[in-house]
MMTF fields as JSON, N, C-alpha, C and O atoms, coordinates in Angstrom:
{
  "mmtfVersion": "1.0.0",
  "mmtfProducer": "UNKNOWN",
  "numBonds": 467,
  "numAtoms": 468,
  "numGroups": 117,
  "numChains": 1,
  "numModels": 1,
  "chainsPerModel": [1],
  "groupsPerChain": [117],
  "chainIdList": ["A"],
  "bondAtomList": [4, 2, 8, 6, 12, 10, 16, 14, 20, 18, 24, 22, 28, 26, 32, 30, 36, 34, 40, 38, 44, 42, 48, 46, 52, 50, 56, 54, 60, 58, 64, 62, 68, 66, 72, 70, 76, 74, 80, 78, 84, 82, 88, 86, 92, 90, 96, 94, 100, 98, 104, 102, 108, 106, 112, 110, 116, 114, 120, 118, 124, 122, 128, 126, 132, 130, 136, 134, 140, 138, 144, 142, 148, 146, 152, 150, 156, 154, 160, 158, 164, 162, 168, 166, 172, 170, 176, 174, 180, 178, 184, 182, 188, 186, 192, 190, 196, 194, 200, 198, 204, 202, 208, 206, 212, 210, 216, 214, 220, 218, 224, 222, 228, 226, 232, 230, 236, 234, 240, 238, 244, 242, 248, 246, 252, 250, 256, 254, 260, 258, 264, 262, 268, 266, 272, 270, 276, 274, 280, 278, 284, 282, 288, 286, 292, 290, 296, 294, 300, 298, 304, 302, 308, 306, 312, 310, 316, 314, 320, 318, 324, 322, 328, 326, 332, 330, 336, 334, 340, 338, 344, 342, 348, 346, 352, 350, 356, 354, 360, 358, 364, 362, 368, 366, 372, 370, 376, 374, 380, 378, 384, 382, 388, 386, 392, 390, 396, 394, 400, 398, 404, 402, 408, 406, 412, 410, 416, 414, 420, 418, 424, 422, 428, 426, 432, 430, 436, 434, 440, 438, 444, 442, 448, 446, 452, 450, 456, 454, 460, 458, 464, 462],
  "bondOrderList": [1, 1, 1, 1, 1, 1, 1, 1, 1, 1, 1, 1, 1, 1, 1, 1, 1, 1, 1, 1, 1, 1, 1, 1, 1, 1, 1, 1, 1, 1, 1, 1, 1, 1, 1, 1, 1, 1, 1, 1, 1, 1, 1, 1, 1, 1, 1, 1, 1, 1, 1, 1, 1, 1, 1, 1, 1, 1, 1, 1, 1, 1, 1, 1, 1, 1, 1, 1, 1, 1, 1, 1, 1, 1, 1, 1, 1, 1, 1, 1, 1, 1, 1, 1, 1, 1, 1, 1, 1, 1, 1, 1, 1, 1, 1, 1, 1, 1, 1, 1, 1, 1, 1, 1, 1, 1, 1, 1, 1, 1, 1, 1, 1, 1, 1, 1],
  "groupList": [{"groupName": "UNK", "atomNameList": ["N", "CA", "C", "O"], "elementList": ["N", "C", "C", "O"], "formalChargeList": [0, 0, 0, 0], "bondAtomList": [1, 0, 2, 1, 3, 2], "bondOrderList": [1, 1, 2], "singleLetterCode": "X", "chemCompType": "L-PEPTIDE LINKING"}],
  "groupTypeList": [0, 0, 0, 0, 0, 0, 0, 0, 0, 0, 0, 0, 0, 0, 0, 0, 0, 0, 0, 0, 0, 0, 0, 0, 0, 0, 0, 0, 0, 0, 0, 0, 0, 0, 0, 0, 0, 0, 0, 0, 0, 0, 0, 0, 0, 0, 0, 0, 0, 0, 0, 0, 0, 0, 0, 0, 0, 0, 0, 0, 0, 0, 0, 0, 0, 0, 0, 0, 0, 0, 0, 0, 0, 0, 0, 0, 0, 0, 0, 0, 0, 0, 0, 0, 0, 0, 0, 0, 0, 0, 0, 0, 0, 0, 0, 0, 0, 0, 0, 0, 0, 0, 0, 0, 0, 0, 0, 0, 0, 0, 0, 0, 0, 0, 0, 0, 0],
  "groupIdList": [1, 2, 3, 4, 5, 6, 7, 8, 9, 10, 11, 12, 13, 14, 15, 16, 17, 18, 19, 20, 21, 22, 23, 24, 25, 26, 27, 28, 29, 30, 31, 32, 33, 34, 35, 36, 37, 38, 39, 40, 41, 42, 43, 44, 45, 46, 47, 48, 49, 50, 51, 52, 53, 54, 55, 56, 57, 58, 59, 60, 61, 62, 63, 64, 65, 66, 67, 68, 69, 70, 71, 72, 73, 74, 75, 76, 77, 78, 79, 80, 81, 82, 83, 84, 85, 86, 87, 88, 89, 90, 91, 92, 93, 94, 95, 96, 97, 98, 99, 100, 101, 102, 103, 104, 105, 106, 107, 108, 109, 110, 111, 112, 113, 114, 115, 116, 117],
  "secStructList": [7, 2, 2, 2, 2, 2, 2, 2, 2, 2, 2, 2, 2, 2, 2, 2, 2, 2, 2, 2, 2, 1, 7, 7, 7, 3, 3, 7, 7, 7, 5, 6, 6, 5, 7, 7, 7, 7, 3, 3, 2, 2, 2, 2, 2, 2, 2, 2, 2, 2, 2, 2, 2, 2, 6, 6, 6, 2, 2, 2, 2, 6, 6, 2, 2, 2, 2, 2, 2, 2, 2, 2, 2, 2, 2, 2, 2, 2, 2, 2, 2, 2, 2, 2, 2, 2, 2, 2, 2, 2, 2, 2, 2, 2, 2, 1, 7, 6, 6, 7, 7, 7, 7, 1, 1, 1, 7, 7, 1, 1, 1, 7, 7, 7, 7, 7, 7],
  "xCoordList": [157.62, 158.584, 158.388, 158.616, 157.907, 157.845, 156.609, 156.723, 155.338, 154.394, 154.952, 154.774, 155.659, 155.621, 156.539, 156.478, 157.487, 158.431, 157.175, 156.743, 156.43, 156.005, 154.649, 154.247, 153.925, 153.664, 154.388, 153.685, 155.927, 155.986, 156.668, 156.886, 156.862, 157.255, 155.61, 155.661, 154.228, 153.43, 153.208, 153.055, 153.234, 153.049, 153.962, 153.52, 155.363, 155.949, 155.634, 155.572, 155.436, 155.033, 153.517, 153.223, 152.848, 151.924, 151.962, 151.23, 153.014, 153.081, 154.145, 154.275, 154.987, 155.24, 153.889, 153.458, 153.47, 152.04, 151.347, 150.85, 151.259, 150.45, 151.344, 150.875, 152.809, 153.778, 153.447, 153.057, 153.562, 153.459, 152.332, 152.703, 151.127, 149.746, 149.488, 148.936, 150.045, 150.16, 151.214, 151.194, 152.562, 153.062, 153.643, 154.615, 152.214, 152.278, 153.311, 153.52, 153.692, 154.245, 155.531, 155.933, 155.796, 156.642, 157.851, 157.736, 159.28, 160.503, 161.465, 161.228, 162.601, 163.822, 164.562, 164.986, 164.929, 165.918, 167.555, 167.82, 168.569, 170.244, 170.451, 170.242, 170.873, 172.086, 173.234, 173.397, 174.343, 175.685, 175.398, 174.423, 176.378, 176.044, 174.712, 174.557, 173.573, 172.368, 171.247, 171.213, 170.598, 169.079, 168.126, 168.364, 166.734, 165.648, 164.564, 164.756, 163.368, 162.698, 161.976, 162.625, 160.463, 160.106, 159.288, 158.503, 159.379, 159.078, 158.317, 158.751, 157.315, 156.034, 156.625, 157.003, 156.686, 157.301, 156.987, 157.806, 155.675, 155.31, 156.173, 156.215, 156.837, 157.192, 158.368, 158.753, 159.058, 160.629, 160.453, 161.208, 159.596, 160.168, 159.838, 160.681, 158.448, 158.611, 159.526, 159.796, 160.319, 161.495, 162.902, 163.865, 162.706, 163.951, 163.27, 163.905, 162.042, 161.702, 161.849, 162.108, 161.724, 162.48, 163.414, 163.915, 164.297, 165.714, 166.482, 167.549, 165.643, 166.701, 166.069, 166.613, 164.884, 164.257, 165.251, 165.719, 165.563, 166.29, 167.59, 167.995, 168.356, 169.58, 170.049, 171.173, 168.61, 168.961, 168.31, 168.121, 167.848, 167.731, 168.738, 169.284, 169.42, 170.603, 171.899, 172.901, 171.743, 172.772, 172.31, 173.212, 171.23, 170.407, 171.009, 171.659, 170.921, 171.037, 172.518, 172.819, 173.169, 174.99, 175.016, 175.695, 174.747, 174.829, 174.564, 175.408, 173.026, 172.985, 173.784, 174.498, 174.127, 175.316, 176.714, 177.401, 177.188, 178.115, 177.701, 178.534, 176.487, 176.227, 176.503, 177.538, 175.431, 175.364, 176.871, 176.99, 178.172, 178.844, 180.336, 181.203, 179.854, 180.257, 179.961, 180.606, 178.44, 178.231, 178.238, 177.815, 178.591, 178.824, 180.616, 181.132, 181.152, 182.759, 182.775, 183.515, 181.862, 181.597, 180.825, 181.33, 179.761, 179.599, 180.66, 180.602, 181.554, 183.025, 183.753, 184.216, 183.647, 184.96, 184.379, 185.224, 182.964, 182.631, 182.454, 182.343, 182.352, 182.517, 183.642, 183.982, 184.497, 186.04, 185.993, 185.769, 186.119, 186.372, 185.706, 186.342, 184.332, 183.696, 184.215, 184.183, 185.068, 185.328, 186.686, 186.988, 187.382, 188.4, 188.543, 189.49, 187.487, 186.829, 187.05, 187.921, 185.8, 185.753, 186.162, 185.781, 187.917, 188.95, 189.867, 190.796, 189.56, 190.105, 189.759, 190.483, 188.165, 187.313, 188.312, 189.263, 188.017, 188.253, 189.791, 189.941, 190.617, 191.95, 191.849, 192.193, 191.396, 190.927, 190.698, 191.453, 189.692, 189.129, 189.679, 189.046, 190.649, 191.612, 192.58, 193.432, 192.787, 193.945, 193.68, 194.426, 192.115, 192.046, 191.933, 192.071, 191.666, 191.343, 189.829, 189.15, 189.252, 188.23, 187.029, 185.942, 187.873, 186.912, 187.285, 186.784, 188.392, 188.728, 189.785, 190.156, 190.493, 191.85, 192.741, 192.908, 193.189, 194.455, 195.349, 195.121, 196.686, 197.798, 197.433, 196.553, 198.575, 197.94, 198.995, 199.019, 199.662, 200.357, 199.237, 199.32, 198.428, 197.84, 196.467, 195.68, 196.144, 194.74, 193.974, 193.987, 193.027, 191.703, 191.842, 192.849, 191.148, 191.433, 190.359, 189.168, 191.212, 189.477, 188.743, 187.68, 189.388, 188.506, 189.99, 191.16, 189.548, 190.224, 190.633, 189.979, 191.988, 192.245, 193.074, 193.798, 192.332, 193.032, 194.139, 194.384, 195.094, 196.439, 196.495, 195.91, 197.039, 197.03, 198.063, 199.191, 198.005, 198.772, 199.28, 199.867],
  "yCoordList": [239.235, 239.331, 238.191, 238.241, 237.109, 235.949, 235.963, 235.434, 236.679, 237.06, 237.753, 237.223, 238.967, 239.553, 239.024, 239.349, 237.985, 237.549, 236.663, 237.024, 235.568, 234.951, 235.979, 235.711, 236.992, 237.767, 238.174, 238.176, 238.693, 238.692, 237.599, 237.581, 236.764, 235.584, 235.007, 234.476, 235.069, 234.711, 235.598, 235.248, 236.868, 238.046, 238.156, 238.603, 237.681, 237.435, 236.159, 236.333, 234.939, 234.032, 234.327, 233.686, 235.305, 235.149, 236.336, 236.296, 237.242, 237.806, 237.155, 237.754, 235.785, 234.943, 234.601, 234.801, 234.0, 233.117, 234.373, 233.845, 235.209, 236.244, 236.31, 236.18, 236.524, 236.627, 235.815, 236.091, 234.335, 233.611, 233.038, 232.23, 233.262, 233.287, 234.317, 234.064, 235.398, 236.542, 236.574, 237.507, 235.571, 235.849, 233.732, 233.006, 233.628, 232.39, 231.676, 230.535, 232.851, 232.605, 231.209, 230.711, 231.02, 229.469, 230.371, 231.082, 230.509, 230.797, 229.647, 228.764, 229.708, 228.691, 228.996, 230.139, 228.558, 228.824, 228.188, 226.995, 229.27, 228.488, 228.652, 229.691, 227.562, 226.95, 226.868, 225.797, 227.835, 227.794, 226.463, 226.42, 225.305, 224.132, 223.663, 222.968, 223.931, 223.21, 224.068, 225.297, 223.503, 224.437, 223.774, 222.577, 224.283, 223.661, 224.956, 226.155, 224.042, 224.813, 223.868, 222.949, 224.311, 225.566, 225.275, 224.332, 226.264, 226.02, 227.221, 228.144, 227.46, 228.502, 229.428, 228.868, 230.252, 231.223, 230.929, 230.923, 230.75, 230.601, 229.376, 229.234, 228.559, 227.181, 227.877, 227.963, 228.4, 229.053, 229.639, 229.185, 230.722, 232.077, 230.542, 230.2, 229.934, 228.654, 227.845, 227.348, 227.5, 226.368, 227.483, 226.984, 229.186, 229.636, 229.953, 229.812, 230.35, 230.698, 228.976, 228.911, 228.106, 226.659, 226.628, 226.26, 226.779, 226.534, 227.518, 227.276, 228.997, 229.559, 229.638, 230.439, 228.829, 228.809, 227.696, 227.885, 226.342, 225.689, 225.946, 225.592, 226.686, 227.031, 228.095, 228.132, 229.111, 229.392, 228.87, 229.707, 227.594, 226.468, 225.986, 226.029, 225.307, 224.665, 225.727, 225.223, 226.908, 227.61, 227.808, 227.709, 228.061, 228.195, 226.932, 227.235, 225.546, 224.076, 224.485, 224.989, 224.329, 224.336, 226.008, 226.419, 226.969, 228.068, 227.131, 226.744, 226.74, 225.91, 224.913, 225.297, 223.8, 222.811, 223.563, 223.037, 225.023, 225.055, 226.114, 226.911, 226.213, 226.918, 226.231, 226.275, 225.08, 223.297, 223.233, 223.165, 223.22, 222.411, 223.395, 223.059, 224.882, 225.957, 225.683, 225.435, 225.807, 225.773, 224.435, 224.505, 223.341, 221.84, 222.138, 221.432, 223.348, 222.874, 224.19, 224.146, 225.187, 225.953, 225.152, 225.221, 224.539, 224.04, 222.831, 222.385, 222.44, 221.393, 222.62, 222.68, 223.494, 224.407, 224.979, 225.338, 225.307, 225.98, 225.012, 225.444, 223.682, 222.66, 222.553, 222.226, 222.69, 222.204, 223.458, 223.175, 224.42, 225.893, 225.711, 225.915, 225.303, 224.757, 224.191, 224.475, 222.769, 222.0, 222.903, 223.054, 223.425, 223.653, 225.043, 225.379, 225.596, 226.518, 225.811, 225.862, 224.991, 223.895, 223.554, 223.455, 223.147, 222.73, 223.556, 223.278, 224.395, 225.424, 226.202, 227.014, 225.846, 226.715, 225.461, 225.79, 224.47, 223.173, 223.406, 223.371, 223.609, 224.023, 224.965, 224.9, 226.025, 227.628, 226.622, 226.643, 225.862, 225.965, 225.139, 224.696, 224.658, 223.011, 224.096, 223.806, 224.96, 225.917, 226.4, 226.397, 227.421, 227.78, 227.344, 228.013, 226.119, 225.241, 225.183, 226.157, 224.189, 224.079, 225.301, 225.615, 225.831, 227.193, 228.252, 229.28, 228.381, 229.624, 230.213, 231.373, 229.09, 230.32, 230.375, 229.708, 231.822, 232.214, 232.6, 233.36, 232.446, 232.641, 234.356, 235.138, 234.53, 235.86, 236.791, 237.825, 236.848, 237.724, 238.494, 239.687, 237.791, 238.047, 238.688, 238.885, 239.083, 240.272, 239.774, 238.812, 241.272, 241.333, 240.912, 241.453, 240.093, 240.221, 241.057, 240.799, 242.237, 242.678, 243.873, 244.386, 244.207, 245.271, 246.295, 245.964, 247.406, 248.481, 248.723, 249.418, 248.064, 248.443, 249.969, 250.564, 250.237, 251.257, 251.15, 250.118, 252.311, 252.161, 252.033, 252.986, 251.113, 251.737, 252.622, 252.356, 253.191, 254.004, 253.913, 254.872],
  "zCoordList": [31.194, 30.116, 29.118, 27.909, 29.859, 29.01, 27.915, 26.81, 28.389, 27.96, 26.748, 25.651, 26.846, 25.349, 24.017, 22.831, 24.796, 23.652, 23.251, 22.156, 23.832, 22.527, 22.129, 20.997, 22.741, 21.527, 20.576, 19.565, 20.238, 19.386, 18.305, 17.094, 19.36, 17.996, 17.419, 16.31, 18.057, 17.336, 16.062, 14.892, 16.635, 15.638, 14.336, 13.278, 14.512, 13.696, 12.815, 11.598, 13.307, 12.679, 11.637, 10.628, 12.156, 11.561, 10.031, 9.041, 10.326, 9.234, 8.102, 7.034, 8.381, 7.446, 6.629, 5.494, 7.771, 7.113, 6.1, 5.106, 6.097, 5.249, 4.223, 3.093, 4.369, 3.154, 2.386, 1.252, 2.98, 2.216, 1.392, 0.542, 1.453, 1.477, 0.08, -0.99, 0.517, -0.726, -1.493, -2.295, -1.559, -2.597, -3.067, -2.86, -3.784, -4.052, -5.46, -5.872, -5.795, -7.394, -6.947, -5.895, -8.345, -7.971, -8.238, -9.236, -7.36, -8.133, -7.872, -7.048, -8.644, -8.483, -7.522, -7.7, -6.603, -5.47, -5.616, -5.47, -5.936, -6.484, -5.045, -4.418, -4.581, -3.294, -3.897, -4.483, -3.984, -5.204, -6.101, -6.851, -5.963, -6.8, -7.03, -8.034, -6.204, -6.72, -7.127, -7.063, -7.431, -7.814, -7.33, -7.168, -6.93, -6.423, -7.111, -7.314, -7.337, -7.988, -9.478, -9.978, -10.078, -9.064, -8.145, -8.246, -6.833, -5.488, -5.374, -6.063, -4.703, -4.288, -3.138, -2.11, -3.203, -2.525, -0.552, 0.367, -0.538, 0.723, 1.655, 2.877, 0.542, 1.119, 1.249, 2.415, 0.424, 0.8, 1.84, 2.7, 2.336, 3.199, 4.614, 5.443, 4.47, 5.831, 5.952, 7.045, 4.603, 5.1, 5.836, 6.417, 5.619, 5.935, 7.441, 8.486, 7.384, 9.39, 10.143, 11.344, 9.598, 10.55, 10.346, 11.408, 9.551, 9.846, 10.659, 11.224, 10.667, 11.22, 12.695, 13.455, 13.231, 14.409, 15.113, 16.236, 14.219, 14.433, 14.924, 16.031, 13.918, 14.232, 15.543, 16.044, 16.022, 17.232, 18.331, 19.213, 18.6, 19.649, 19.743, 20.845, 18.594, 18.531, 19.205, 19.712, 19.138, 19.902, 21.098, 21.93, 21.572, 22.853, 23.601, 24.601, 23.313, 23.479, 23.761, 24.843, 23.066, 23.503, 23.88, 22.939, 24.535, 25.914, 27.05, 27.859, 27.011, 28.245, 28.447, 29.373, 28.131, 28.282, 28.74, 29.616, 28.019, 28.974, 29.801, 30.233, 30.074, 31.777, 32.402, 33.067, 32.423, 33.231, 33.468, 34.692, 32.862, 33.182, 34.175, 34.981, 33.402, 34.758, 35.981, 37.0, 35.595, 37.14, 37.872, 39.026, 37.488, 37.774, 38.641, 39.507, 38.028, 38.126, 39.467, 40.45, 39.197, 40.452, 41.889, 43.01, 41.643, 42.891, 43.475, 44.62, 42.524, 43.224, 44.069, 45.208, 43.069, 43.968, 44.978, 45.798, 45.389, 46.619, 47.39, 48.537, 47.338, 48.491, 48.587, 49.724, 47.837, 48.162, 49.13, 50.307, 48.911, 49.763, 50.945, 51.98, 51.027, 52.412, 53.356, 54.553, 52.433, 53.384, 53.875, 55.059, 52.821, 53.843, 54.814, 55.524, 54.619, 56.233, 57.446, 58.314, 57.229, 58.199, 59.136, 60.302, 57.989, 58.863, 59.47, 60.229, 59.125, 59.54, 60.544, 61.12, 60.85, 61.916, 62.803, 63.512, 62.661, 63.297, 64.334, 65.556, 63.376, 63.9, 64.565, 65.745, 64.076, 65.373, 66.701, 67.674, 66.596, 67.909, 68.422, 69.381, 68.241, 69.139, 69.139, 69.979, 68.713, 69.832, 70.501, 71.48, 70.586, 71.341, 73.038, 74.062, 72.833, 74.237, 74.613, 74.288, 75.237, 75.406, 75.877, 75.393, 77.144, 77.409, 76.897, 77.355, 75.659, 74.406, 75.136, 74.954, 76.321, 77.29, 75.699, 74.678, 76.417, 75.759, 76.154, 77.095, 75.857, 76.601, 77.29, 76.931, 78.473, 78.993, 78.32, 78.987, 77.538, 76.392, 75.362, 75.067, 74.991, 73.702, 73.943, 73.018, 75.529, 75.789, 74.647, 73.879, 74.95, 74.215, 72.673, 72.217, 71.664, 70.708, 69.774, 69.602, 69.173, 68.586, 69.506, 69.157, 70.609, 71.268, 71.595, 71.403, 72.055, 72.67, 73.894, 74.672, 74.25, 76.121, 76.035, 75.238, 77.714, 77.651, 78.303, 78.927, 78.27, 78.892, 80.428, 80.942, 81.391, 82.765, 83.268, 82.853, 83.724, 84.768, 86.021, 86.52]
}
């Protein structure tokens, strides 16, 4: 999978590079209040494929940070939950008594007796 995304981000990159290659003319570029220009077309369409390469790393960058910090607040809570199994297996087994007696009220636990007669 990894193979074909950067085929096509090379493939894409490279048909900038041809855009820009073939359409060399100089135009003015308006940013509302400012102007820039004149600027060669090839340099525009490359300054807009880095910025907007930029701008989705920069969102890529803060997804991961709050994966990292999910899953930072998930592995507290599954040790917290661990430990308190634990103690809990812990407590099971200090009632049950050392060789697992159980009072003689409380039979099989978990299986099927049959009735006597």
């Amino acid at each position: 999978m990894n193979i074909l995304v950067y085929v096509i981000v090379i493939c894409f990159f490279f048909v900038l590079f041809v855009v820009g290659v073939y359409n060399s003319a100089d135009v003015t570029v308006n940013l509302f209040f400012w102007q820039v220009g004149p600027v060669p077309m090839g340099a525009v369409v490359a300054a807009a494929a880095i910025f907007g390469v930029a701008f989705a790393c920069t969102i890529g960058v803060i997804d991961g940070i709050k994966i990292r910090i999910t899953n930072r607040q998930l592995r507290k809570q599954m040790r917290r939950l661990e430990e308190e199994a634990d103690s809990l297996r812990l407590r099971l087994a200090r009632r049950e008594g050392p060789a697992g007696d159980r009072p003689a009220s409380d039979g099989p636990v978990g299986s099927w007796v049959e009735p006597r007669a």
